[in-house]
ZALUM-579484 format. One record per residue: residue in three letters; x, y, z of N, C-alpha, C in turn. Coordinates in steps of 0.05 Angstrom, whole numbers, plus 5000, padded with zeros to 4 digits. Example, Ala and Ser with C-alpha at 12.3 -4.5 7.8 and 13.67 -1.06 7.14 Angstrom:
! ZALUM-579484
Ala526448865156524649105156526449345156 Ser525749555142527349795143525850015157 
***
This chain:
! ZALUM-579484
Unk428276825169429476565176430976455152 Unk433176465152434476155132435175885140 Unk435275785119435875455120438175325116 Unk439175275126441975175126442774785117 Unk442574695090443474425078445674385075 Unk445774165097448873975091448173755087 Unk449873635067449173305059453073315057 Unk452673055073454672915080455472625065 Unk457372615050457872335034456572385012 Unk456772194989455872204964452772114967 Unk451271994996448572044992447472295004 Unk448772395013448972755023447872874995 Unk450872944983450673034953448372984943 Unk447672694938445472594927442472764931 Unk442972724950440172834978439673204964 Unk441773344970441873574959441373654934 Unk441973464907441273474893438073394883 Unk436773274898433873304896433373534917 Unk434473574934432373874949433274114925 Unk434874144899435674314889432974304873 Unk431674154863429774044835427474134857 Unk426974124876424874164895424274544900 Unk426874574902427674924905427174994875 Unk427874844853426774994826423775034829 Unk422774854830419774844829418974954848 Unk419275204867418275304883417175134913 Unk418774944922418074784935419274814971 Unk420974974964422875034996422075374998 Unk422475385028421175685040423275835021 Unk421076125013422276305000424576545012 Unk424976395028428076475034430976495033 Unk432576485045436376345028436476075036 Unk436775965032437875635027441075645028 Unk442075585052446075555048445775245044 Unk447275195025447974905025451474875027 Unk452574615039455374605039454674315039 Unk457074195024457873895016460773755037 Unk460473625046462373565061463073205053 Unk464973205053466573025031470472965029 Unk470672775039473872795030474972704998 Unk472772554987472272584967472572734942 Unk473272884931472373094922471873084894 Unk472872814877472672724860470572534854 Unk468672524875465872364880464672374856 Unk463772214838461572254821459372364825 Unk457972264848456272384864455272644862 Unk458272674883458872964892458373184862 Unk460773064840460273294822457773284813 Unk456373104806453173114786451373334806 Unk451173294826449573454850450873784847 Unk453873824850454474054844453674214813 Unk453374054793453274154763450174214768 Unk448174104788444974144787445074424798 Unk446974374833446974714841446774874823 Unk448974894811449675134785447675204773 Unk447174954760444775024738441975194758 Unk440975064786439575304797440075564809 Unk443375604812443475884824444276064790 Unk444275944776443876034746442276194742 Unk440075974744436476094741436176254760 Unk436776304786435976454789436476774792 Unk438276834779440077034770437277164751 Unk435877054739434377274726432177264734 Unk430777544723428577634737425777494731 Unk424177354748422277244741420077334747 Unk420077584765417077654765416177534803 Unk413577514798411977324819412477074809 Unk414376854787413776574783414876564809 Unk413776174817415676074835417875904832 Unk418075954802420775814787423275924797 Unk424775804812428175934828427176074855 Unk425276064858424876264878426476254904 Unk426976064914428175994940431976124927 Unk432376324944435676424938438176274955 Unk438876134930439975844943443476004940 Unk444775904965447475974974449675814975 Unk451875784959453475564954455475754976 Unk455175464990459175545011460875505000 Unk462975645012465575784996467175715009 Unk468975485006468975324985465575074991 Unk464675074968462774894966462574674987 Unk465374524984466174294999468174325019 Unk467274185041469174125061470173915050 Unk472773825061474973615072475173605094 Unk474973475105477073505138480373495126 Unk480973355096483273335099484673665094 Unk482673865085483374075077484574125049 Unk486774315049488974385023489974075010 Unk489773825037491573655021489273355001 Unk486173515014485273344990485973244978 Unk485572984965485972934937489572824937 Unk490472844948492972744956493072414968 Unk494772314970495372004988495372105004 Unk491672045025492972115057491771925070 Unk493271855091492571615117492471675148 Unk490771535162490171515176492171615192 Unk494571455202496571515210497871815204 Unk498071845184498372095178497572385186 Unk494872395184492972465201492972655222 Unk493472405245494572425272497572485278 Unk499672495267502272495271503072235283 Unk502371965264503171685286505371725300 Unk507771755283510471675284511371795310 Unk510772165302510772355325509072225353 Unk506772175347505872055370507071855389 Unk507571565374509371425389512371485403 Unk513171655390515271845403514471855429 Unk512772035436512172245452510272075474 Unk508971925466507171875488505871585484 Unk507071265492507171035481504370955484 Unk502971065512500570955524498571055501 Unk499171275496496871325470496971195450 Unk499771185437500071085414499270785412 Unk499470625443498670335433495170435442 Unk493970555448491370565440490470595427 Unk492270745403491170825385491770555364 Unk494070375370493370125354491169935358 Unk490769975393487569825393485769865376 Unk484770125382483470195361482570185327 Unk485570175316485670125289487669935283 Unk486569785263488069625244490269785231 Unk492669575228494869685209493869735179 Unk492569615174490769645144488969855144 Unk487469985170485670255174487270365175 Unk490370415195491970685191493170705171 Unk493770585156495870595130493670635107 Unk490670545104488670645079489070865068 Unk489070945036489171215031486771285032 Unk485671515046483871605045483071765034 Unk484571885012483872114989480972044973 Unk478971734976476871784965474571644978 Unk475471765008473971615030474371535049 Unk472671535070473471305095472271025075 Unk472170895063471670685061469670475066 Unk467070645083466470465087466670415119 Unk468470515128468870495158469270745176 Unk466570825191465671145195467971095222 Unk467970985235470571015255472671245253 Unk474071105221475871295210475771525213 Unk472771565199472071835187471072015210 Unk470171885227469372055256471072215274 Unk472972075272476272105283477472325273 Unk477472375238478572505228476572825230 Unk474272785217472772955230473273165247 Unk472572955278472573105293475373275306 Unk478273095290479873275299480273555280 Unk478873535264479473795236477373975231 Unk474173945245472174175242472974385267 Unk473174575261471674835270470575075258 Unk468275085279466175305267467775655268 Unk469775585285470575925285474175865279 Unk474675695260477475745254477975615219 Unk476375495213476175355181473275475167 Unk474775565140472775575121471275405118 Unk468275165101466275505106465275435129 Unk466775405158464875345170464575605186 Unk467275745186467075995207464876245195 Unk462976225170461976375154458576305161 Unk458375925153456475765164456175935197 Unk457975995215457276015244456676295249 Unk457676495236457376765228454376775220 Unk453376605201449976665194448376545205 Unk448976325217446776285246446776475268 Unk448376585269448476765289447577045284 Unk448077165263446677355254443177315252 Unk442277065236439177025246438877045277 Unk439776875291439376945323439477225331 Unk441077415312441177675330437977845321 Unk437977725300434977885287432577765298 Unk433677555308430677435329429077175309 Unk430677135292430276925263431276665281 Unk428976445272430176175291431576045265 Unk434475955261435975795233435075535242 Unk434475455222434375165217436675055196 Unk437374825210439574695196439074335202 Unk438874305178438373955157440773895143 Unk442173645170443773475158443273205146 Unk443773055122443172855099445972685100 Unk445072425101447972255097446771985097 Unk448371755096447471495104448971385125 Unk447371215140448871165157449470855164 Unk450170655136451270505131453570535112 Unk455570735103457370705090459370775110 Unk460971035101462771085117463671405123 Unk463171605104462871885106460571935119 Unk457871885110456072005117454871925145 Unk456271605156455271425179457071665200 Unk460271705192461671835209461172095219 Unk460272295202459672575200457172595207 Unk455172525200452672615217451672605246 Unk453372385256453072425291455672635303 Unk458272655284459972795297459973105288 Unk458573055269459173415259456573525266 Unk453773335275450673475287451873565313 Unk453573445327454673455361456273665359 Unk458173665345459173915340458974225337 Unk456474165314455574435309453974545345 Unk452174315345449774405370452874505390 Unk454274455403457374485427456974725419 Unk457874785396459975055384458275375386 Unk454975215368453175415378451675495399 Unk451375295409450875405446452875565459 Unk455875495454457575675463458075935463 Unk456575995430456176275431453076465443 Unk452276705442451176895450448476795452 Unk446976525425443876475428445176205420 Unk442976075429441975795423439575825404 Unk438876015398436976065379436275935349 Unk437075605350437175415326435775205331 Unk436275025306434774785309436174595291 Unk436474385295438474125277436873955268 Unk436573815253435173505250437073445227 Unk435873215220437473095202435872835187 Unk436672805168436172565151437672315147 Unk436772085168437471895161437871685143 Unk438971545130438971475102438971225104 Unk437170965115439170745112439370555093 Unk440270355089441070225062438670235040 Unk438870285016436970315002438670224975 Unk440670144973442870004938444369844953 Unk445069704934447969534937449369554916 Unk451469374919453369314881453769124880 Unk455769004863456168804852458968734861 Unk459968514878462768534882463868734897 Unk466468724906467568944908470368964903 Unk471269194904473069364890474969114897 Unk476869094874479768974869482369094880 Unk484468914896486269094904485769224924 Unk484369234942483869334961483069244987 Unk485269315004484669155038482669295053 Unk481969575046479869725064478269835048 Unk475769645045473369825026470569765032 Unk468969955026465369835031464669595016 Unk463169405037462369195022459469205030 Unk457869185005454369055009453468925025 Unk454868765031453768495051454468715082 Unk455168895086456269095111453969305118 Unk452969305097450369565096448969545123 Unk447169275124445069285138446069235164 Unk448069065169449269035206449269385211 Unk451469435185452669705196450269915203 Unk447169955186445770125194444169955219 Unk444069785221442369635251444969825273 Unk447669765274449869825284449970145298 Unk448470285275447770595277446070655293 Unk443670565277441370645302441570525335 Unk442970375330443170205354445570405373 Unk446970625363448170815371446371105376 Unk445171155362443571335365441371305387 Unk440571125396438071015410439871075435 Unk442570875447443870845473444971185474 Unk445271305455446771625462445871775466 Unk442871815461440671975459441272205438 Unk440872065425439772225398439072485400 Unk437472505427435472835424438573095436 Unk440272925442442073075455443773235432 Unk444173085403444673185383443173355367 Unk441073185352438573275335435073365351 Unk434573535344431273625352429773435339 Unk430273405320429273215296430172985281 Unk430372735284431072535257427872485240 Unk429372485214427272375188428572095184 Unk427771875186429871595176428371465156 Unk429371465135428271355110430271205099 Unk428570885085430170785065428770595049 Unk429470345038427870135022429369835016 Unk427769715036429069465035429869245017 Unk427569494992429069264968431169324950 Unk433169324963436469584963436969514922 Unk436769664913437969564887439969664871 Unk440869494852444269424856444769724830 Unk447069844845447770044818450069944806 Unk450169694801452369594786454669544806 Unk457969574788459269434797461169584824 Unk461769534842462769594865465069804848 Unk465370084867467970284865468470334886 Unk470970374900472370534917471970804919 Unk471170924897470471154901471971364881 Unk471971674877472671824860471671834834 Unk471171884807469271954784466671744780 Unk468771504788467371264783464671244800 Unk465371354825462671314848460071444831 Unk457771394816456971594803453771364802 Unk452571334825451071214826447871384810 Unk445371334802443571424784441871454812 Unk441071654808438871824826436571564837 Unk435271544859434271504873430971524891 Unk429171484884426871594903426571724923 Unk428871494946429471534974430571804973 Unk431871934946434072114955431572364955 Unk429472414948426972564936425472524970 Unk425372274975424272375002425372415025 Unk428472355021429472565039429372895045 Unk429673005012429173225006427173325016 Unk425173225007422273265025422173335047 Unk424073125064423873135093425373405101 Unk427773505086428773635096425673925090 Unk425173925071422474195067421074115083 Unk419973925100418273955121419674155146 Unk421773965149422874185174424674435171 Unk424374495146424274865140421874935149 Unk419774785136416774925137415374905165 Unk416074675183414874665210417374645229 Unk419774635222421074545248419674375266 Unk421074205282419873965304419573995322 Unk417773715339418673685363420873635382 Unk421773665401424373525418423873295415 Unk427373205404427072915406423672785380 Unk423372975363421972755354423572565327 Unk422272295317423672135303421472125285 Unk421872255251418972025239420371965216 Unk418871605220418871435198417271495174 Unk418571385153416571475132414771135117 Unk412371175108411870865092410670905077 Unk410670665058408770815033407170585027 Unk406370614997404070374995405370194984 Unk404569995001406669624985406569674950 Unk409269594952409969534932409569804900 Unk409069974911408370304890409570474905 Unk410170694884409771004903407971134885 Unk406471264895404771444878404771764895 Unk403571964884403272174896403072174924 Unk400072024934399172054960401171864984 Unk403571794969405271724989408071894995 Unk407872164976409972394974409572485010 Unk410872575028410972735049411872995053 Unk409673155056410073505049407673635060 Unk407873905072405973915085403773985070 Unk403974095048401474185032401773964996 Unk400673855010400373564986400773714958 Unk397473744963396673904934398774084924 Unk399074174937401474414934403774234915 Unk404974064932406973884920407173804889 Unk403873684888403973504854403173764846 Unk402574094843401974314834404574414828 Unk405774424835408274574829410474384819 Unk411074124828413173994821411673864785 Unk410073834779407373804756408374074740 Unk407974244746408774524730412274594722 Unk413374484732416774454728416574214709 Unk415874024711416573874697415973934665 Unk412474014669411174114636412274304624 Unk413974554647415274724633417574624623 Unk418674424623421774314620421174244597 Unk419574014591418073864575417274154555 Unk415274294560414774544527417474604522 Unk418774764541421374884526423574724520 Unk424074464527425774284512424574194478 Unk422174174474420574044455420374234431 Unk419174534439418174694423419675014427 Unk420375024455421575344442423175374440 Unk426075294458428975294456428975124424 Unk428374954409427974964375427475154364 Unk425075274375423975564355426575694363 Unk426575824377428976034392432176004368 Unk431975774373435275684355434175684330 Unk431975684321430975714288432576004286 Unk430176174304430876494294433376554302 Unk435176434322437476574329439276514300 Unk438876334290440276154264440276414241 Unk436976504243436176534217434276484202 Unk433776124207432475994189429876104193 Unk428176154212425576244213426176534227 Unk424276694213422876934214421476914248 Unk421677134257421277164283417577254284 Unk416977334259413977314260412777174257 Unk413576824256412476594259411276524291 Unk412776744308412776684328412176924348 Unk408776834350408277234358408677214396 Unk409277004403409576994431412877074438 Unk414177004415417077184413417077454405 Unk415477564395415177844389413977954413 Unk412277864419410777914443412777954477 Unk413877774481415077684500417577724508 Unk419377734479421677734480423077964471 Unk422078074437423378324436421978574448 Unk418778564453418378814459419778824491 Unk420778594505421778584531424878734528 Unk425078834497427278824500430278734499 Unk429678464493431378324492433078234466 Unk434878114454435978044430437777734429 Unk435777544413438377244414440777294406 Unk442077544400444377594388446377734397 Unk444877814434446177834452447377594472 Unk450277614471450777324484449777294508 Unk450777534527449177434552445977394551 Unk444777404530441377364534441377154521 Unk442177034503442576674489444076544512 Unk445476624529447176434545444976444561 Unk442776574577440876484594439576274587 Unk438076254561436376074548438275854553 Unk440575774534441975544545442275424575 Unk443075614594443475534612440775394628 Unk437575514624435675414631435275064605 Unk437075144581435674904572438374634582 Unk439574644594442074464610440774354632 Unk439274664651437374564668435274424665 Unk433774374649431974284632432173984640 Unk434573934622434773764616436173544634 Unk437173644661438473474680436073444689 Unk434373684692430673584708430373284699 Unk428673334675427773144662429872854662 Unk432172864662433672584663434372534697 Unk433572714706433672574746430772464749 Unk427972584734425672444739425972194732 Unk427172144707425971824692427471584706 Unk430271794716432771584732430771464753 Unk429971674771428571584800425771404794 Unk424471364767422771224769423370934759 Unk427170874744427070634729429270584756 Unk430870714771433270634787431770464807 Unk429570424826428970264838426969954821 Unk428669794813426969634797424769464813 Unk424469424836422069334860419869524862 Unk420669734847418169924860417670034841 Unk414770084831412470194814412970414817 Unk413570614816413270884817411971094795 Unk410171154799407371314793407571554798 Unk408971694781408772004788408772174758 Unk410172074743410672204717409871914697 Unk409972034670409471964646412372034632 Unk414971884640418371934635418071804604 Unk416571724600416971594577416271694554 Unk415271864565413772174540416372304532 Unk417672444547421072464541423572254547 Unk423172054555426471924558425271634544 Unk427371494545428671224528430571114539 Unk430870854538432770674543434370704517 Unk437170684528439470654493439170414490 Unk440370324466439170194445441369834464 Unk442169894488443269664486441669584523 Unk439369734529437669874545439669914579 Unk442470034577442469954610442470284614 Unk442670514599441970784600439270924596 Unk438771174622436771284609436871444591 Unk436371594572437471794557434471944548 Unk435472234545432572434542432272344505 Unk429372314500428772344473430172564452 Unk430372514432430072844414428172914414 Unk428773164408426973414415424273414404 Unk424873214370422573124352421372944362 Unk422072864382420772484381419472474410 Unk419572674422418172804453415272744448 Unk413272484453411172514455408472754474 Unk408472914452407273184449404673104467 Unk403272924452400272804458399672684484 Unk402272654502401972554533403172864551 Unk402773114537404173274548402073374582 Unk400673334562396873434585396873244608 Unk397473064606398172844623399872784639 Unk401772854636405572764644404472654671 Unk403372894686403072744717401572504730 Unk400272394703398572174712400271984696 Unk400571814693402271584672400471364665 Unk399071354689397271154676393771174669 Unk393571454656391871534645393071464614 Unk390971324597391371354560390171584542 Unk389471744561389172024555391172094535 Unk389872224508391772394501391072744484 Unk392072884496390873224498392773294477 Unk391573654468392973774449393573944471 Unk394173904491395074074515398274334507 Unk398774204494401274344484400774574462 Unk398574554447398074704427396374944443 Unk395474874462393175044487395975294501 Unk397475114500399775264523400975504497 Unk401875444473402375624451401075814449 Unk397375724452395675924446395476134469 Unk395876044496396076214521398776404519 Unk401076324515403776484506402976684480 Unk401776614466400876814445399777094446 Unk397876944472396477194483397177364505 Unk399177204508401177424540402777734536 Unk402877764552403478094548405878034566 Unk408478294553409878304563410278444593 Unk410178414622410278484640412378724639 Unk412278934647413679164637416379114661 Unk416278974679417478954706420078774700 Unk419178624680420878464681422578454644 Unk425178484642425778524622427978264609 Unk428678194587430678034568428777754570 Unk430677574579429177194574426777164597 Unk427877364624425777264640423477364640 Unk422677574619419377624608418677294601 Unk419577194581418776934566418876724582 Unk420276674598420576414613418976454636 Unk417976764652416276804672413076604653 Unk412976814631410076754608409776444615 Unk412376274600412176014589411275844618 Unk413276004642412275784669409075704671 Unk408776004675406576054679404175904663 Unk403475904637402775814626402675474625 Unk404575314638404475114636403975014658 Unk402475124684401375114707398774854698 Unk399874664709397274404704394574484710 Unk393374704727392274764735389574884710 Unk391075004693389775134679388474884647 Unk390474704658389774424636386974314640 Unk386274224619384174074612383473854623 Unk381273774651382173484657381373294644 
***
């Protein structure tokens, strides 16, 4: 069976970029993962931060790890990554009007063309839409649906090719669409491109699938909005517009699109600053909500649903803590997502330092018998580029981990969130409206045993335990260069084996 992720709009992106941090940590079925971004956008802030996470996990998982369940899930970027509906002319001045062929239209056929002014404002057809519908999914629905197909546009004719191939093997695909459905990309695209896909694939040989999707509703606002501008999202629009939604989904029947909705959000929406139109600027700080959508989408890899079922999610007033995470094997959850984090945390702190000591020079490689051990009898050499460019590339990964945790626990300022100890590695800058990861020196070591409880004053030599276990590891003969050491180091930093 594979899994098929689309996130739609920059809370799409968003969304995907926590099921990526979920797929590091061994958290999504060990199978392929296709993800595709759909976006007219393409200059999304969003969009790119979510794409630079992809990377960094189909990076990792390029090398050999053994049995860890670090990368395990073999995650599949569509080609091209991102849709447009506008296509080749992305990123260009394009409008509404445009679009459609107004001009040509009113030519040809008057009765349409003044419908089609009913329909839209002179200010909706003339909007450039190079970094959005705006705010107004009408637009975006329209455009959509005149520009998807599964058997004539990239990636979707590829997307329809590998659902179909699982159906021929007797594999049921599951496919999880992510969006919100108070802006304007993700409100427009998830009812017209879930309808779509379900049309296109019934038409062919099996019906042998399943859809659901993640609903997103208001959970931020901003400040103001954008200057200069007759057609844009406004805050005060959020909540009609998602009452507006469901209130479409309920009269259309929903089950006729999706097998499954997940609808998640948080009413105490908080503000990511100052209102953008969209393009680099849109570059909103990671989210909770966006973590339990993710979630939602790994439940229905792992169980697929009922027809037509809907579930709400709730948690405990005013906190999140663990036992309000949704996943089917709890324990499982704070076990493995707990072990990604401590491994991020050792090798940011203590060995990517050591590592750049010896690659330098400055220290002797027999200071370090879990590098003798691990690394050269594996075979390996820091003075091979492609075997130093792995280490880097896991310590990039590293380090977006660790700065999407501390984001999602300080970005909702209404809500307590209880999952990590962010403060052991990150900081507010010095003028506090940034998170920023500690240096490497100043990483409180002594909350390492801990990380997953925060509000334990516990403090362990847990880190000096994990050195002594790497010390004593043997090189797996199976596995050869960085991923002997980084299989060792996962492993070893399995909370499991910690001291309670």
């Amino acid at each position: 069976m594979s899994c098929y992720l689309i996130g739609i709009g920059g809370t799409g992106a968003k969304c995907i970029e926590a099921a990526t941090h979920l797929s590091a940590a061994g958290l999504l079925p060990d199978n392929e993962l296709y993800t595709l971004f759909v976006d007219p956008d393409e200059s999304n802030g969003n969009l790119e931060q979510a794409k630079v996470t992809l990377d960094g996990h189909i990076k990792g998982q390029k090398m050999t790890l053994g049995s860890a369940s670090l990368f395990q899930t073999r995650v599949r970027r569509a080609k091209p990554s991102v849709w447009s509906p506008f296509g080749e002319n992305s990123g260009s001045e394009l409008q509404l009007r445009s679009s459609f062929s107004y001009s040509q239209m009113r030519a040809q056929d008057e009765e349409i063309a003044g419908l089609f002014d009913v329909l839209y404002s002179d200010d909706e057809k003339k909007a450039d839409l190079a970094v959005g519908f705006r705010g107004h999914p009408s637009i975006g629905a329209a455009v959509m649906a005149q520009q998807l197909s599964l058997s004539e546009t990239e990636p979707w004719t590829t997307f329809r090719r590998l659902v179909s191939n699982d159906a021929g093997t007797g594999d049921k695909a599951r496919i999880f669409l992510c969006g919100s459905v108070f802006g304007g990309t993700g409100a427009a695209g998830l009812p017209t491109i879930g309808k779509l896909i379900r049309q296109e694939l019934r038409s062919g040989e099996s019906d042998n699938f399943e859809i659901a999707c993640g609903l997103v509703l208001p959970y931020f606002s901003f400040e103001g909005t954008p200057k200069d501008e007759d057609i844009k999202a406004e805050a005060k629009s959020f909540v009609p517009n998602a009452q507006a939604a469901l209130n479409y989904y309920w009269n259309k029947r929903h089950d006729d699109i999706f097998d499954g909705m997940y609808v998640v959000g948080d009413p105490a929406m908080s503000s990511v600053g100052d209102a953008s139109v969209g393009g680099p600027t849109q570059e909103n700080k990671p989210h909770f909500v966006e973590l339990l959508v993710a979630l939602s989408a790994a439940d229905f890899f792992e169980t697929g649903t009922g027809a037509g079922q809907v579930a709400l999610m709730s948690r405990s007033e005013g906190g999140l803590e663990w036992s309000d995470l949704p996943y089917p094997r709890s324990s499982e959850l704070r076990q493995k997502l707990s072990q990604l984090i401590h491994f991020s945390f050792a090798y940011l702190s203590t060995y990517k330092p050591a590592l750049d000591a010896i690659r330098s020079g400055e220290r002797g490689s027999y200071a370090f018998p879990w590098y003798v051990d691990l690394v050269e009898q594996a075979g390996a050499r820091l003075q091979d580029d492609q075997v130093w460019k792995q280490f880097e590339n896991l310590e990039t990964y590293a380090q977006r981990l660790l700065k999407w945790t501390a984001e999602i626990h300080e970005t909702a300022s209404q809500t307590d969130i209880s999952l990590f100890d962010c403060k052991a590695f990150s900081s507010r800058d010095p003028e506090g409206n940034e998170i920023e990861l500690r240096d490497e020196r100043e990483f409180r070591r002594r909350r390492f045993g801990v990380l997953d409880r925060p509000n334990s004053e516990s403090e362990t030599d847990e880190l000096s335990n994990v050195w002594n276990r790497l010390s004593s590891a043997s090189s797996p003969r199976e596995i050869g260069g960085a991923g002997s050491f980084i299989q060792a180091l996962h492993e070893a930093c399995n909370p499991d084996n910690f001291s309670s």
